[in-house]
N, C-alpha and C positions, 0 to 999 in steps of 0.2 A: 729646642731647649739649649745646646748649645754656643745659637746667633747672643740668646738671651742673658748664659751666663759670665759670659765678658762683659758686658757693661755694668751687671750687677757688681762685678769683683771690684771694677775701677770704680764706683760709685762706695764701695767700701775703703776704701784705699782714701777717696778724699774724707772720709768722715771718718780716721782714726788719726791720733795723735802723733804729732813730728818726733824723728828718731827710730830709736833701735824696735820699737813696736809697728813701727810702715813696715819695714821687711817682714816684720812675720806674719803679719795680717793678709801683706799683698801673699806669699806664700798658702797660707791656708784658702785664700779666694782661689787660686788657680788652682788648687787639689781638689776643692768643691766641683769649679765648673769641671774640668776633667771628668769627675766622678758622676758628674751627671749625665755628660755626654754618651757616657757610656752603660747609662739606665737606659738609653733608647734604642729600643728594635723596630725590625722591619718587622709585617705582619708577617703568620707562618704561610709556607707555601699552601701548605695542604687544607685553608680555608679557603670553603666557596665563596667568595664573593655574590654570586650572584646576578642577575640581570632583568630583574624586575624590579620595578618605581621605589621598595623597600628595600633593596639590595639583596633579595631575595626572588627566585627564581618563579617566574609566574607558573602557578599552578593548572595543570593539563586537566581537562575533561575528563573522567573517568568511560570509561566504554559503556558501563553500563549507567550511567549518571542520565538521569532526564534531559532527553533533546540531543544526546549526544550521536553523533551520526545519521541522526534524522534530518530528513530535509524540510521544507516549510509546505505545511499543508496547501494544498490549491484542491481549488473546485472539483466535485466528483462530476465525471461525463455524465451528462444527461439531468443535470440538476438545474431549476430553473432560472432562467435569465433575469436580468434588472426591469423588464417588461414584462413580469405576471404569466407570465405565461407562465413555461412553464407545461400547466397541465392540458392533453390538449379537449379541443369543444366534442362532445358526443357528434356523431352523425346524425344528420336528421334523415328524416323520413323523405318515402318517393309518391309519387303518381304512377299511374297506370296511366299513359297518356296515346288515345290512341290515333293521333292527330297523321293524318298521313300514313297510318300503317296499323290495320286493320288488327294485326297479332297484338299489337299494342309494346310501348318500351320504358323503362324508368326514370320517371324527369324529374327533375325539382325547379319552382318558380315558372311555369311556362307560360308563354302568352296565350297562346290557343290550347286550347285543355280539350280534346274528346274526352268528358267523363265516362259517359255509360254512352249506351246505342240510342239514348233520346234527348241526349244534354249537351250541350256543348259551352263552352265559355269562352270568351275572344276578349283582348287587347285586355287580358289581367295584369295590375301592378300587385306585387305581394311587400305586404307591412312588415309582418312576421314569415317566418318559415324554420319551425325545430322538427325535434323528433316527437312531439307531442300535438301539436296542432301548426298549424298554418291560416293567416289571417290579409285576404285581399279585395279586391273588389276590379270591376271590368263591366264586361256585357254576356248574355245571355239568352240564346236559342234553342230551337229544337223542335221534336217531330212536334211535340205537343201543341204547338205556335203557326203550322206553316201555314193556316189558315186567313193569319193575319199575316204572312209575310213577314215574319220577325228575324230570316232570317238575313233578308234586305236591312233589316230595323231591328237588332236585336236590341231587348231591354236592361235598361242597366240595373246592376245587381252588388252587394256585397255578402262574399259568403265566409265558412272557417270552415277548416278540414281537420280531421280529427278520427281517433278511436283508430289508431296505429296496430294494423298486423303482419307478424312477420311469416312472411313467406320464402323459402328456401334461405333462411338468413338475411334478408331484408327487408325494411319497413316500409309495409304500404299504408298512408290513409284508404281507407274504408268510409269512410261517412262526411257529408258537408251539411253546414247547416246556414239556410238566408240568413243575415245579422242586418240587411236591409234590403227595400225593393224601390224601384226608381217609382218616380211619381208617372213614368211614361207607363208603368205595367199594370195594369185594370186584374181586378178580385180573381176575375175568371180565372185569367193566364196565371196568377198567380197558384191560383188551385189546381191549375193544368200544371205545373211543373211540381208540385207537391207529388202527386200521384202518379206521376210519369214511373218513376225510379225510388220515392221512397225514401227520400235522401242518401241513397247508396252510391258507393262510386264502385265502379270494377279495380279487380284486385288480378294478379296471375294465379291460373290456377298451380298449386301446388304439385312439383313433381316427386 
């Protein structure tokens, strides 16, 4: 204010009348600007200024304000992954397979199956295999056949396993059932494998 009140005074000074009224005019100009100069303060000390965007002090989180001292949520262990999973598949069920070993042991999908002491199954590929049934097909011998030598030439077969029991904690199928018979196996043999076993397969016995 004070750069300002100097030019105001002389800018009055040219627009008053020549003579004894320029000295008192110019006079009163400079007691004005004076007097203005001295309207002007510093700010006081003891205002905060500040230091935040509005010249005001940015405001702190309170402790207990939402989020505050929390960190950012992440995955719980053991939650499942971007591939479905996740949860996992039941266990399926076994065989009693006594192929090589007379006590018999727990298999799943096997190629050569001793089902029971008069059945046997060779070179099976399996479709399915859960803990409720099993669905494959292969070839097919046994005592009931050796007449014909089937076991040189066994006949081809597809069967399903099924009717799951457990035994000391684990799933045996129990039962198979033909779902087809090769066009190589004649009524008979087919009747012969019917009655051999019953559609039973061996299970462990329970201890």
């Amino acid at each position: 204010m004070c750069r300002g009140a100097l030019p105001r005074a002389r800018g009055m000074m040219g627009a008053t009348e020549e003579g004894g009224m320029r000295h008192t005019i110019l006079a009163g100009a400079l007691l004005l600007a004076v007097a203005a100069c001295g309207q002007e303060t510093d700010p006081a000390e003891d205002v905060d200024v500040g230091t935040g965007p509005t010249g005001r002090d940015s405001p702190a989180a309170d402790e207990g304000s939402p989020g505050a001292g929390q960190a950012s949520p992440s995955a719980e262990e053991g939650s499942p992954g971007p591939e479905g999973g996740g949860a996992s598949a039941e266990p399926a069920a076994f065989v009693l397979n006594r192929y090589g070993d007379e006590a018999g042991f727990a298999d799943q999908r096997p190629t050569d199956y001793v089902a029971t002491e008069f059945t046997t199954f060779q070179d099976m590929e399996w479709d399915t295999w859960t803990d409720t049934s099993a669905r494959g097909e292969g070839e097919v011998s046994g005592t009931w056949c050796l007449d014909q030598d089937c076991s040189r030439d066994p006949y081809d077969i597809g069967i399903e396993l099924g009717d799951p029991v457990e035994v000391d904690g684990t799933l045996y199928f129990s039962a198979y059932t033909v779902t087809e018979y090769g066009d190589d196996m004649p009524a008979d043999m087919r009747a012969a494998l019917e009655g051999s076993d019953d559609g039973r397969l061996a299970v462990p016995v329970e201890e």
